[in-house]
N, C-alpha and C positions, 0 to 999 in steps of 0.2 A: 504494500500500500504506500503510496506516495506520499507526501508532506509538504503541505506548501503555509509561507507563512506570509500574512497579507502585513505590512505595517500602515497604522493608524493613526500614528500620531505625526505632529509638524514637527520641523526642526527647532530651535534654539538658537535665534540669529542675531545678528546687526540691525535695530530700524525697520523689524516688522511693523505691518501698519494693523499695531493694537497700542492699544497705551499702558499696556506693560512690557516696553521694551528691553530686550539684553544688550548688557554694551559687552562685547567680548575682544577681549586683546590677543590676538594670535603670536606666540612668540616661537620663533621658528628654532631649528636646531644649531645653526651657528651664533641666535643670539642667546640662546639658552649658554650656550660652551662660554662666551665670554663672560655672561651674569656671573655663572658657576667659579668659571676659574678665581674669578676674584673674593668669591664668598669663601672657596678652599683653600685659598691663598698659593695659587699658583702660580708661575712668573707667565705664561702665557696659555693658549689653549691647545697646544702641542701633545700636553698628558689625553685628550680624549682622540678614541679614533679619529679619523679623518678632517681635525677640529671640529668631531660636533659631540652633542649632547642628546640628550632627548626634548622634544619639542614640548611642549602647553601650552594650555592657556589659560589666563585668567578670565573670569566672568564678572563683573559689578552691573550695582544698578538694576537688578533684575527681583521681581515678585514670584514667590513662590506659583504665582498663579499668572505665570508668563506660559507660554508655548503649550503644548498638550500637558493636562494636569489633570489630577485627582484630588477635589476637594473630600475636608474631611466634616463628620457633626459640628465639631467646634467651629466649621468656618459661617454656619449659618445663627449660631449663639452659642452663651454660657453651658445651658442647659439643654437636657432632649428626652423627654419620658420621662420628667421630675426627676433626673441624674445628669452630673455634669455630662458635656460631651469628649464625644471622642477626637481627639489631635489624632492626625496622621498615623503619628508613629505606634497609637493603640489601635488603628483599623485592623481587626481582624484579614489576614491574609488571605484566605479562605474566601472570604467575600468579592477579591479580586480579581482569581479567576475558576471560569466555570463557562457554563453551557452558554451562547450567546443568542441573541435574536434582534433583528434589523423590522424595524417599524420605519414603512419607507415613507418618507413625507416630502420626497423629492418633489414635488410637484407644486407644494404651498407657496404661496405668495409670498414675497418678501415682507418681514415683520410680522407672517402671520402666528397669531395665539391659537397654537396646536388642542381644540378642547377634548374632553372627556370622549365625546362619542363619535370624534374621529381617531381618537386611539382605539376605543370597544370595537370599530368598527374594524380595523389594520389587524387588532387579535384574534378576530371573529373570521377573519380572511384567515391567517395564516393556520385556524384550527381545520378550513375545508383544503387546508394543502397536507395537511396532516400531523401539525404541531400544535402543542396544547402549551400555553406558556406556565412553567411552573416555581415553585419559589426560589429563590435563590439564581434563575438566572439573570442574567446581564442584558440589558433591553438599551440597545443603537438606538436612536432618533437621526434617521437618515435623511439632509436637508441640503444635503451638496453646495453648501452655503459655501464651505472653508475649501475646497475644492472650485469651486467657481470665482469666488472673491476674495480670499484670503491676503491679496497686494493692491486689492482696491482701498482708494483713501476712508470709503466709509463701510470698511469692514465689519466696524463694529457695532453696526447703527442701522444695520438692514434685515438681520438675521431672522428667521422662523424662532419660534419657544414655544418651551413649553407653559400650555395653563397650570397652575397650583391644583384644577378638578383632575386632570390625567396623569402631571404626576403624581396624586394623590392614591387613585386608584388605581396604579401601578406597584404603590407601595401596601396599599392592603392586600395586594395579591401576592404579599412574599417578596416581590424584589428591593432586594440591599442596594445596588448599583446601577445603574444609567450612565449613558454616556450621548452626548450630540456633538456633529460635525459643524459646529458653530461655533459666533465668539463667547454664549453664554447661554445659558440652558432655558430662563426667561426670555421673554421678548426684551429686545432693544430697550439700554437704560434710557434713550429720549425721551421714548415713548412711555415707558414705565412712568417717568416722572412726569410728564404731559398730564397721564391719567392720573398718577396722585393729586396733581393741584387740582382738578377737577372732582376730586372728593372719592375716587377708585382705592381702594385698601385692596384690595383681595389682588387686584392683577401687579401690585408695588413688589417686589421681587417675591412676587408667590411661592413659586418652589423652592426659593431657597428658603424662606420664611418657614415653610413648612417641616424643614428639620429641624424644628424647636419645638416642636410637636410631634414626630415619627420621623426614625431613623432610619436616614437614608443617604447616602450619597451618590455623585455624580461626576463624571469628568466631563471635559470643555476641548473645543479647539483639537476633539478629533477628523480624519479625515479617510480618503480611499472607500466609503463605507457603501461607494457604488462595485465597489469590486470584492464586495464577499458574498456571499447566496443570505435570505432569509434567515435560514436558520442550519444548523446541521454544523457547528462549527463552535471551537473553543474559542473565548475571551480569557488572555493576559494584558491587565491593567495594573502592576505591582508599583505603590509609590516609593517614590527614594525616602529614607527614614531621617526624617528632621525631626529634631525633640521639639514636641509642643506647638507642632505650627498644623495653621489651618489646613491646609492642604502641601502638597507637593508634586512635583515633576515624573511624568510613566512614561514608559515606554511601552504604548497601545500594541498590542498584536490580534490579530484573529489568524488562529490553528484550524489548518481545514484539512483532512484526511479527504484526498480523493480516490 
């Protein structure tokens, strides 16, 4: 049996058009060999092979919740089921990877609020193809958003979301994790706030809100989620372990046995 692994997540770059940018310093191998020699106290960089060193880089300036990321309970509050929540570095691992499933909503309007009975409706499809969704797996919201626009100026200000009714009822049905090919799992913060002044609580970042109330998490700023099938395929979403932060940085996979 074959193995093919689809990757999901964006990269980590210079001046992506999100506003949580990475400034990355690329330091090459022969400027690493000169840093080094002098930290070692060498008279020149002669001691390393061919003058070099091993290359890196540094990263600054960068939010945990830059590039493809795994928010944690704590990034939506204090609390979550009358219990503090969980930071990253307590998300059960378990939770991150498992069975996957693609709710495709490639077709919505841009900024559209994905509701209740157009998700019942996407699960109610995928059970006449032969999948029943069950707890614990990993439910894609496919919007080809970050795939289509991910270096447009207003990336982050167009995107499909999720309503707080479907991810809700999402979460009553057993699923711990979610994932969308957006910049943010709600509708557009303009619009969010537009409808707040206007007297709208419930659509003001509803589903994150909602994990102060039922535990759940989600990742962002996934992507490729037109190139994996519906369903029949593993989810690896594993966050990098930062003590005590809201979220952190995955590296998305879908495992497809063909």
């Amino acid at each position: 049996m074959a193995r093919r692994i689809v990757d999901l997540s964006v990269p980590l770059q210079n001046a992506p058009m999100e506003n949580n940018p990475a400034v990355i310093q690329y330091v090459n191998h022969n400027e690493l060999a000169r840093m080094r020699a002098k930290s070692y106290k060498f008279p020149d960089t002669s001691y390393f092979p061919d003058h070099m060193h091993c290359a890196t880089e540094n990263i600054t300036a960068i939010s945990t919740h830059s590039g493809t990321h795994l928010d944690s309970p704590y990034h939506y509050g204090p609390e979550c089921e009358g219990n503090p929540s969980k930071t990253i570095d307590l998300v059960p691992l378990e939770w991150c990877v498992s069975d996957g499933v693609v709710l495709d909503f490639h077709d919505a309007e841009r900024g559209h609020n994905i509701t209740l009975e157009e998700t019942q409706r996407k699960v109610a499809g995928l059970e006449k193809k032969g999948y029943s969704l069950k707890p614990m797996d990993i439910v894609l919201i496919r919007t080809d958003h970050t795939t289509k626009y991910l270096y447009t100026p207003d990336f982050e200000q167009t995107h499909p979301g999720m309503s707080v009714g479907a991810t809700e009822w999402l979460v009553d049905q057993g699923i711990k994790v979610m994932g969308i090919d957006a910049w943010g799992f709600d509708i557009p913060v303009s619009r969010m706030t537009e409808l707040r002044r206007q007297g709208n609580t419930k659509d003001f970042f509803g589903s994150h809100f909602l994990g102060r109330k039922k535990e759940y998490i989600h990742a962002e700023k996934l992507m490729n989620l037109d190139k994996i099938p519906e369903f029949g395929f593993t989810v690896s979403m594993l966050p990098v372990k930062i003590e005590r932060a809201s979220g952190a940085w995955c590296r998305a996979v879908a495992i497809i046995d063909d």
